[in-house]
ROPAVEX-766542 format. One line per 10 residues: number of its first residue (from 1); their letters; for each residue y, x, z of C-alpha. Coordinates in nm, 3 decimals. Example, Ala and Ser with C-alpha at 12.3 -4.5 7.8 and 13.67 -1.06 7.14 Angstrom:
1) AS) -0.450:1.230:0.780 ~ -0.106:1.367:0.714
***
This chain:
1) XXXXXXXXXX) 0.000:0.000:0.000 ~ 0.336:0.166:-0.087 ~ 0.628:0.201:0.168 ~ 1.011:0.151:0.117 ~ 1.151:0.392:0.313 ~ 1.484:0.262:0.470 ~ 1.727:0.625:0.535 ~ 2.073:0.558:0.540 ~ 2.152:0.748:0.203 ~ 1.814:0.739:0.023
11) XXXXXXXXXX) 1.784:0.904:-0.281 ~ 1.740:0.710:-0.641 ~ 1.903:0.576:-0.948 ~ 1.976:0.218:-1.088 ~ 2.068:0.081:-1.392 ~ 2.289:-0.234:-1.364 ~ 2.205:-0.528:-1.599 ~ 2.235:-0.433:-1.977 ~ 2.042:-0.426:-2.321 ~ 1.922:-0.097:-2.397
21) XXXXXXXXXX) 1.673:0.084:-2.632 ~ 1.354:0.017:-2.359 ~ 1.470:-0.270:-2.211 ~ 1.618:-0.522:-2.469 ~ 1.682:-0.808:-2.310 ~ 1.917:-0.645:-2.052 ~ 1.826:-0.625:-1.644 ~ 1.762:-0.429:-1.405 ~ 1.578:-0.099:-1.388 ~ 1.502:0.104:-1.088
31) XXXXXXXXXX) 1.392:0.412:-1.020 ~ 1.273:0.513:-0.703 ~ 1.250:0.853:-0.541 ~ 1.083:0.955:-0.226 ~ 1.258:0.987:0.117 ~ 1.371:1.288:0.225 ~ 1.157:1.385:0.529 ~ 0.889:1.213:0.428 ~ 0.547:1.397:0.280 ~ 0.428:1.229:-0.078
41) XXXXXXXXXX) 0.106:1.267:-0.259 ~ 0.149:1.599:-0.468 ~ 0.097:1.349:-0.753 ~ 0.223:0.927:-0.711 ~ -0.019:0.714:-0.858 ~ 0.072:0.315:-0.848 ~ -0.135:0.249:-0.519 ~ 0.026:0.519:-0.353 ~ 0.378:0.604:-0.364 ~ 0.624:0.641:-0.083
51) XXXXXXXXXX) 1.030:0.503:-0.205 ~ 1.333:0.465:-0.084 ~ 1.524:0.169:-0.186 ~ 1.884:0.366:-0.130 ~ 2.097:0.070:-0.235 ~ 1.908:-0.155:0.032 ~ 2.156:-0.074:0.273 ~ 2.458:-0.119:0.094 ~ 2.627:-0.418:0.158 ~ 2.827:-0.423:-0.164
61) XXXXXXXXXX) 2.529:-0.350:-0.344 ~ 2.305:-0.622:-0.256 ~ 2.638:-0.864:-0.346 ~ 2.623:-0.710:-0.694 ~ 2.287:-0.796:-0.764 ~ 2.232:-1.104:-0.705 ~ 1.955:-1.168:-0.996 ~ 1.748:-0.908:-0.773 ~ 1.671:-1.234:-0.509 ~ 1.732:-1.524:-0.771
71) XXXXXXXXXX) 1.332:-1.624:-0.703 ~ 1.312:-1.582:-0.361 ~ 1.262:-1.938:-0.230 ~ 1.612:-1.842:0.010 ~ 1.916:-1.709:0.020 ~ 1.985:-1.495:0.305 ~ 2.003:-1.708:0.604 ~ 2.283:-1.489:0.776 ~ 2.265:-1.354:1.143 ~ 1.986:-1.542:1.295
81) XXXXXXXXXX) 1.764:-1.491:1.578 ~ 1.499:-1.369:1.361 ~ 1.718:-1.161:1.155 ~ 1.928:-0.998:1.422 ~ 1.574:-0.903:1.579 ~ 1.508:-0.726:1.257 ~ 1.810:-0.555:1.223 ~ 1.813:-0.440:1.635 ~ 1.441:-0.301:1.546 ~ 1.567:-0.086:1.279
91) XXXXXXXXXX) 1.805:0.057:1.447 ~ 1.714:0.083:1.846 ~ 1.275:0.126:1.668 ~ 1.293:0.277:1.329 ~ 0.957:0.445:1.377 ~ 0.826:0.084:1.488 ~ 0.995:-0.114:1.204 ~ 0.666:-0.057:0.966 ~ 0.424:-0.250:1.192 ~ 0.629:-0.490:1.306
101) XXXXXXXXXX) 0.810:-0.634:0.992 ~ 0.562:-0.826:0.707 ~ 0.694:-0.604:0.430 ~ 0.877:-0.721:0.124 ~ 0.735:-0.863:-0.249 ~ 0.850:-0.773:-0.546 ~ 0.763:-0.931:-0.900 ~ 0.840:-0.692:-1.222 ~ 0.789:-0.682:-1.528 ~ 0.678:-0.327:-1.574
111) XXXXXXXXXX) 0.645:0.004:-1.287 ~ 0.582:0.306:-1.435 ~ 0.495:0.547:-1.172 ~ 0.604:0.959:-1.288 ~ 0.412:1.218:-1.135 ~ 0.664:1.497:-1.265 ~ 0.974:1.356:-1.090 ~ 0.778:1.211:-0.828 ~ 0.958:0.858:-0.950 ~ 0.851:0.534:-0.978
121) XXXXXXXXXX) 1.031:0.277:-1.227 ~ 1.015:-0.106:-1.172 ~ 1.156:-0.327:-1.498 ~ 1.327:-0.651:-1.375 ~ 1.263:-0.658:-1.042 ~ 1.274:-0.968:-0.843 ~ 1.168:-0.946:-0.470 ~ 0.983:-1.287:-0.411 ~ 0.948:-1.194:-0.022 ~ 1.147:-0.993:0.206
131) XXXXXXXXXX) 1.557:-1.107:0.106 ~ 1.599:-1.181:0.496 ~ 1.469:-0.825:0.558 ~ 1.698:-0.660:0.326 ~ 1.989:-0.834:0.359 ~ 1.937:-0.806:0.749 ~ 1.945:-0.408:0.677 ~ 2.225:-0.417:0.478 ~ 2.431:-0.636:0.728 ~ 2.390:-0.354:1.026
141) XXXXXXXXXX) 2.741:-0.151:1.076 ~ 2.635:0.157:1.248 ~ 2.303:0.301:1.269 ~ 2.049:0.479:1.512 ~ 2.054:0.848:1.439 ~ 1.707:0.815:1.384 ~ 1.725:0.512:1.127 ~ 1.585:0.799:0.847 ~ 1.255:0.720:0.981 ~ 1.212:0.342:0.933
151) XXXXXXXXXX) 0.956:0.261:0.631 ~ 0.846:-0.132:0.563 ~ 0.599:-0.217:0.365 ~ 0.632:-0.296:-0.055 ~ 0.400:-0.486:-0.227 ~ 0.444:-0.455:-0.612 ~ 0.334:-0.754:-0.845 ~ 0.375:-0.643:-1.261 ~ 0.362:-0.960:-1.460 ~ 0.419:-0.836:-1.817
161) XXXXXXXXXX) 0.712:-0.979:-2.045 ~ 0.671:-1.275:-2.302 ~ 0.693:-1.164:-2.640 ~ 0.786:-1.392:-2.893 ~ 0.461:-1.409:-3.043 ~ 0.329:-1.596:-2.728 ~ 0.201:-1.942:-2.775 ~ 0.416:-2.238:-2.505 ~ 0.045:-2.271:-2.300 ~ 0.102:-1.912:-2.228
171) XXXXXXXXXX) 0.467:-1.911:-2.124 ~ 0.415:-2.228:-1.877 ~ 0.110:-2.083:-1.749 ~ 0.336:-1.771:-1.671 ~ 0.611:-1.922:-1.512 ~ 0.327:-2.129:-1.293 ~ 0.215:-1.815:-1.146 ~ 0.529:-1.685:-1.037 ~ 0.590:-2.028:-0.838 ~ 0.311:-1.982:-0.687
181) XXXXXXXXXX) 0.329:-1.634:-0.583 ~ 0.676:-1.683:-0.448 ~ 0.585:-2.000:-0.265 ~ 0.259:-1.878:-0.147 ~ 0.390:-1.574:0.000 ~ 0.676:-1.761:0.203 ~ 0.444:-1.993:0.341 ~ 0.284:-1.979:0.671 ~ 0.175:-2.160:1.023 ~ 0.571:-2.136:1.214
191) XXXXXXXXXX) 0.515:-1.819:1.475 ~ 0.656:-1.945:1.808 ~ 0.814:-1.760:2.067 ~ 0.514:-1.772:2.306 ~ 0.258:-1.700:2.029 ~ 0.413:-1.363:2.022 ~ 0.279:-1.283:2.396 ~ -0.022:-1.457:2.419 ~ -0.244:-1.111:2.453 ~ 0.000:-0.947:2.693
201) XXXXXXXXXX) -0.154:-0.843:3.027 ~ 0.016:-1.091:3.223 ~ -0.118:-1.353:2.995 ~ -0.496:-1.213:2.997 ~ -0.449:-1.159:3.373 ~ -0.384:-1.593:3.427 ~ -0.626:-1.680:3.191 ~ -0.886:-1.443:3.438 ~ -0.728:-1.614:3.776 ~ -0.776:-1.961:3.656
211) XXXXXXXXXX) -1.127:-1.924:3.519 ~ -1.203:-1.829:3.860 ~ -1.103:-2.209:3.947 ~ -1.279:-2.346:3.685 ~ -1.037:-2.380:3.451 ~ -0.922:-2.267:3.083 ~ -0.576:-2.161:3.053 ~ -0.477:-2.211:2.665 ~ -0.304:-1.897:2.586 ~ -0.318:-1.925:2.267
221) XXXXXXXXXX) -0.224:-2.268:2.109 ~ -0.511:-2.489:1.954 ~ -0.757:-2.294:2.173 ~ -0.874:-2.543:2.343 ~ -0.941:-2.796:2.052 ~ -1.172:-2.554:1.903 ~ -1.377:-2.469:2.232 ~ -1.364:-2.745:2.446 ~ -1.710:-2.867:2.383 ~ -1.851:-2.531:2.468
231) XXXXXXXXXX) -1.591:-2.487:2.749 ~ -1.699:-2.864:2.872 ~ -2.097:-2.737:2.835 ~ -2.081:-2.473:3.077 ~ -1.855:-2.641:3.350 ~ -1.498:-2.586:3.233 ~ -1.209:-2.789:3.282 ~ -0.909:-2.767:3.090 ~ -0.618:-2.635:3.282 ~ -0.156:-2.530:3.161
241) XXXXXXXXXX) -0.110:-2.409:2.790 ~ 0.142:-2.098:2.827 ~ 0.443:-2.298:2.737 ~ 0.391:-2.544:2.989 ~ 0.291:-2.304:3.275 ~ 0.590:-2.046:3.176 ~ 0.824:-2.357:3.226 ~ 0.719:-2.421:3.592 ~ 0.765:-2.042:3.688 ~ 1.086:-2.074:3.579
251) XXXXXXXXXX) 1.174:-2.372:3.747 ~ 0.999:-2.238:4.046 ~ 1.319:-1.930:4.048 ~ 1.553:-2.191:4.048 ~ 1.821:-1.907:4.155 ~ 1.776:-1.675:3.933 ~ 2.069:-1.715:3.679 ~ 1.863:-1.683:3.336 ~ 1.561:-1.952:3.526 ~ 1.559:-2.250:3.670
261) XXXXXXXXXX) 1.502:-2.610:3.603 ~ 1.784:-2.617:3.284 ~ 1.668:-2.276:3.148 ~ 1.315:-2.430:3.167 ~ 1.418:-2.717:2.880 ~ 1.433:-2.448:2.665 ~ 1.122:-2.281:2.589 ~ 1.187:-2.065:2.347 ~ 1.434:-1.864:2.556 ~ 1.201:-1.786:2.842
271) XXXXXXXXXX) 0.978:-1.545:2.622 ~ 1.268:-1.319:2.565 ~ 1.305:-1.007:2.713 ~ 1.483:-1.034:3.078 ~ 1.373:-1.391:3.100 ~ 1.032:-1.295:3.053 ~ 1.016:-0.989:3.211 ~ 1.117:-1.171:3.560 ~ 0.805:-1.409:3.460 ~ 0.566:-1.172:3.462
281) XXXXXXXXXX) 0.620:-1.077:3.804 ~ 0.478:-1.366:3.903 ~ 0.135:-1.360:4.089 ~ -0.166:-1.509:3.940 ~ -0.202:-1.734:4.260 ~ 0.112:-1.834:4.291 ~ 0.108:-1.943:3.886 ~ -0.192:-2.169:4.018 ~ -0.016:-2.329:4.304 ~ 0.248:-2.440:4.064
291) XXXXXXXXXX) 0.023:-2.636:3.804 ~ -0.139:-2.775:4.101 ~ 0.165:-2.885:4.220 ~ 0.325:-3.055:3.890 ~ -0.009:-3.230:3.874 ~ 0.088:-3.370:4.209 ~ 0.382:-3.451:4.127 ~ 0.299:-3.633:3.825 ~ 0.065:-3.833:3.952 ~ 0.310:-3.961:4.204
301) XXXXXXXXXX) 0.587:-4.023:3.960 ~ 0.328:-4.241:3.753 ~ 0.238:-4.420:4.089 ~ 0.603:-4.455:4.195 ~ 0.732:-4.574:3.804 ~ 0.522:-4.885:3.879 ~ 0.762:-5.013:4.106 ~ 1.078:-4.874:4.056 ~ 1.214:-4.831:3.744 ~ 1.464:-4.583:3.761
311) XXXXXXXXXX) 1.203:-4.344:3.838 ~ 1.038:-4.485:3.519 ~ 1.339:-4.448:3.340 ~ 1.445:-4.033:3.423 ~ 1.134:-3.881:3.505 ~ 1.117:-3.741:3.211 ~ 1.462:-3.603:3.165 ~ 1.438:-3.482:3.569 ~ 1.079:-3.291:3.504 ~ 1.191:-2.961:3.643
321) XXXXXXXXXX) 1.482:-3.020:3.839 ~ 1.260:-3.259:4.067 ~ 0.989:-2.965:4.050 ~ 1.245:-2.748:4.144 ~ 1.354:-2.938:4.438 ~ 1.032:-2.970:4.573 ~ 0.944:-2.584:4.539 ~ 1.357:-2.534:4.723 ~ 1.192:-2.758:4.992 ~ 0.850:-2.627:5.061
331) XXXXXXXXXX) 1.024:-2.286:5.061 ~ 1.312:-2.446:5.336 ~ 1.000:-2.472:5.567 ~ 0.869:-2.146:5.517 ~ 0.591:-2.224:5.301 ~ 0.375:-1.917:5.205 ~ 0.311:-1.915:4.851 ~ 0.026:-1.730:4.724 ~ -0.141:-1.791:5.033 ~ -0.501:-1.898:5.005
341) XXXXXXXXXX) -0.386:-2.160:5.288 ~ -0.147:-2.309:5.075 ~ -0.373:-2.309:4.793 ~ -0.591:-2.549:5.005 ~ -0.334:-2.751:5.095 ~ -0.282:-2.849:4.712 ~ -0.611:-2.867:4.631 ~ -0.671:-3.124:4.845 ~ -0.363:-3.309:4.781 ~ -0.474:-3.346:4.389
351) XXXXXXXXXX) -0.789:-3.464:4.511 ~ -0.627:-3.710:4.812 ~ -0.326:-3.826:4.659 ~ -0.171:-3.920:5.041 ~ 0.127:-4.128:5.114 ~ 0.235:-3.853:5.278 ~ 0.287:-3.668:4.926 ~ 0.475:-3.962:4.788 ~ 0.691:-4.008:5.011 ~ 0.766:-3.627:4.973
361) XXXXXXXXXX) 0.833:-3.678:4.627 ~ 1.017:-3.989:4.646 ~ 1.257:-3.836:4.861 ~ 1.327:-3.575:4.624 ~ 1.403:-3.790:4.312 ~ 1.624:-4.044:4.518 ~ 1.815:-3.717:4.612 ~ 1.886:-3.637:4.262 ~ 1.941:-4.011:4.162 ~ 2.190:-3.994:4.439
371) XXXXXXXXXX) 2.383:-3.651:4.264 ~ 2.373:-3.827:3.955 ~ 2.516:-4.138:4.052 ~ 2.832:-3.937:4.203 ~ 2.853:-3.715:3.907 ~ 2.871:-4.025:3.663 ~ 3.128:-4.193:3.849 ~ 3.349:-3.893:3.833 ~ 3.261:-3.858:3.482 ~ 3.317:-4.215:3.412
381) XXXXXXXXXX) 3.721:-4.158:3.580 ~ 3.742:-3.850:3.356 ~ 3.594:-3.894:3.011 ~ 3.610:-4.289:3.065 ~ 3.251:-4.321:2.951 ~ 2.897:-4.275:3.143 ~ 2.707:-3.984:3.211 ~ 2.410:-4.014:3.093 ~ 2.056:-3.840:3.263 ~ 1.968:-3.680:2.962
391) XXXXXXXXXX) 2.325:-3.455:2.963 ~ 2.309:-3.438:3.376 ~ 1.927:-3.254:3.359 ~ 2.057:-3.038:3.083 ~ 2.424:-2.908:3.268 ~ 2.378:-2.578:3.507 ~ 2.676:-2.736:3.660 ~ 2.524:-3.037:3.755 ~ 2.203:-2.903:3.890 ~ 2.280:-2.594:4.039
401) XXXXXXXXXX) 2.471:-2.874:4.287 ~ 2.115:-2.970:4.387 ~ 2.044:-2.644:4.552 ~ 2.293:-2.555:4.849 ~ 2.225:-2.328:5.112 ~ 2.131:-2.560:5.311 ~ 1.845:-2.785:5.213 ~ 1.923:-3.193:5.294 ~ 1.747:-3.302:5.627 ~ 1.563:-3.600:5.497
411) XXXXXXXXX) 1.401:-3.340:5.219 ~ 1.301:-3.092:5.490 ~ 1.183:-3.369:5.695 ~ 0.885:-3.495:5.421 ~ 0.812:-3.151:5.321 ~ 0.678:-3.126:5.659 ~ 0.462:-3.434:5.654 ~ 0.305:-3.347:5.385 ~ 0.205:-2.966:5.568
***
């Protein structure tokens, strides 16, 4: 597989767009050159040739030639989150960048590989897959000093020209492969933010604690569809996907700034870097007591929505600030998470379900239904229209209220009960 090699002044040659003696019809021809630094089979052959693409970079360059993306299935999607990650890896990772970008695809019409010049010439190139990589190069303003060594991968396609002696069943069957090499090669499952750490330590460690309990913890999505029965034949129960579980540790450090209850409505976020890393100090134990206590939970809300409807109504929108609230609580009265004691404790509350429990959790939600109720009516005096639950769960202003120093008597009071 060849390799682009990304310096900041490669070395190479490009003709712009015109009709010449070997290329009639006008477009582009490259010629590539290896990178400087970078050892090359004594003599390239078309498997094997290491290139720079030294206009890659270049800003102004990529604006000029347009026709080099016109059948890539998108434009370049400007400074996203997946682009800026590329473009930080090339310059804070440059050795890194081969492995972890998917390369770029290029359709031609001719590459003539030059063992004397160590050059390789691609005829009307059109790169198919890879515009958000290059243009997400191009875009960086200053570079690592080190940026000389990043190389991504280049996969070369040569579909030969039409000449006019080719019949119409030709031609359409020609422009029917290109479709479906650019479309197949920009489609795939969507990669989610938690896929990404699904064979991490802390992951593999989890999925080890809670088969100990009996359990499968889905690490990676779909998992469970596709080994339940065998899971099911041997004695195990299903237990949190990594999303879900993720989103009660953070809920359970309601005060840390980048957790808590609002930061856990947002997935994505909590598998980036400082987010994440705070997850991961999380003990395996601990991890448990939390599913086993938003299964408590749950089941009380669902007992409790029966009969009062405004439970009914937010539960959903007040997951993990009432999760939250309960953890603030426990922790008021000195709770020992981790413990094997408290493990107990929760065990045998998911098997009980006690009054006790729901009153617990009853006490918490009417605590936040009271918050809310003040914060609409000063909303209602301000912006002269309701607050409504869904923007009160989702505003650090409004729930951070919920935690003061000071947890609220009544709140203390239950968590004991239930002890």
């Amino acid at each position: 597989m060849p390799y682009l090699a990304l310096p900041r002044h490669g070395r190479g040659s490009v003709c712009l767009p015109a009709a010449s003696k070997a290329n009639p019809r006008g477009g582009f021809v490259f010629a590539f050159r290896p990178a400087e630094n970078r050892r090359t089979p004594a003599r390239p052959t078309k498997a094997n040739i290491c290139t720079p693409i030294f206009a890659s970079k270049d800003a102004e360059a990529l604006s000029r030639y347009d026709l080099l993306f016109n059948r890539n299935v998108r434009v370049w999607l400007g400074k996203t989150d997946v682009n800026q990650d590329i473009a930080k890896t090339f310059k804070n990772a440059p050795k890194e960048f081969a492995y972890s970008n998917n390369g770029v695809t290029i359709l031609c019409e001719k590459h003539t590989p030059d063992p004397a010049s160590q050059e390789l010439e691609i005829v009307n190139p059109r790169v198919v897959n890879g515009s958000q990589t290059l243009h997400s190069v191009a875009d960086i303003a200053s570079l690592g000093a080190d940026s000389q060594a990043a190389r991504v991968m280049l996969r070369i396609i040569q579909i030969p020209k039409l000449e006019p002696a080719h019949l119409p069943e030709e031609a359409r069957r020609r422009k029917q492969i290109i479709r479906k090499i650019a479309l197949r090669n920009n489609s795939q499952n969507v990669i989610k933010k938690w896929d990404l750490v699904s064979n991490d330590d802390f992951q593999l460690e989890l999925a080890r604690y809670f088969r100990t309990k009996g359990l499968f913890y889905e690490r990676r999505r779909g998992e469970w569809s596709n080994r339940r029965t065998d899971l099911k034949s041997v004695g195990v129960e299903r237990g949190p996907e990594i999303k879900r579980l993720v989103q009660l540790i953070a809920s359970y450090y309601w005060d840390k700034d980048q957790l808590g209850p609002v930061a856990a409505k947002n997935p994505a976020k909590l598998f980036e870097d400082k987010e994440y890393e705070k997850i991961t100090e999380t003990h395996a134990e601990v991890a448990y007591q939390l599913f086993l206590l938003e299964n408590i939970m749950e089941a009380h809300v669902r007992e409790l929505s029966q009969s009062r409807l405004y439970v009914k109504n937010a539960a959903r929108q007040v997951k993990y600030a009432l999760f939250a609230l309960l953890v603030r609580a426990l922790q008021s009265i000195d709770v020992n998470w981790g413990s094997e004691e408290f493990t107990t404790v929760l065990e045998t509350e998911l098997s009980d379900q006690t009054p006790r429990w729901r009153k617990f959790v009853l006490s918490a939600f009417d605590y936040i239904r009271a918050a809310f109720r003040a914060e609409d009516k000063r909303y209602r005096q301000r912006e002269k229209q309701p607050l409504t639950i869904a923007n009160f769960a989702k505003s650090k202003t409004y729930i951070n209220k919920l935690f003061p120093p000071a947890v609220a008597r009544n709140l203390r009071t239950a968590g004991r009960a239930v002890l």
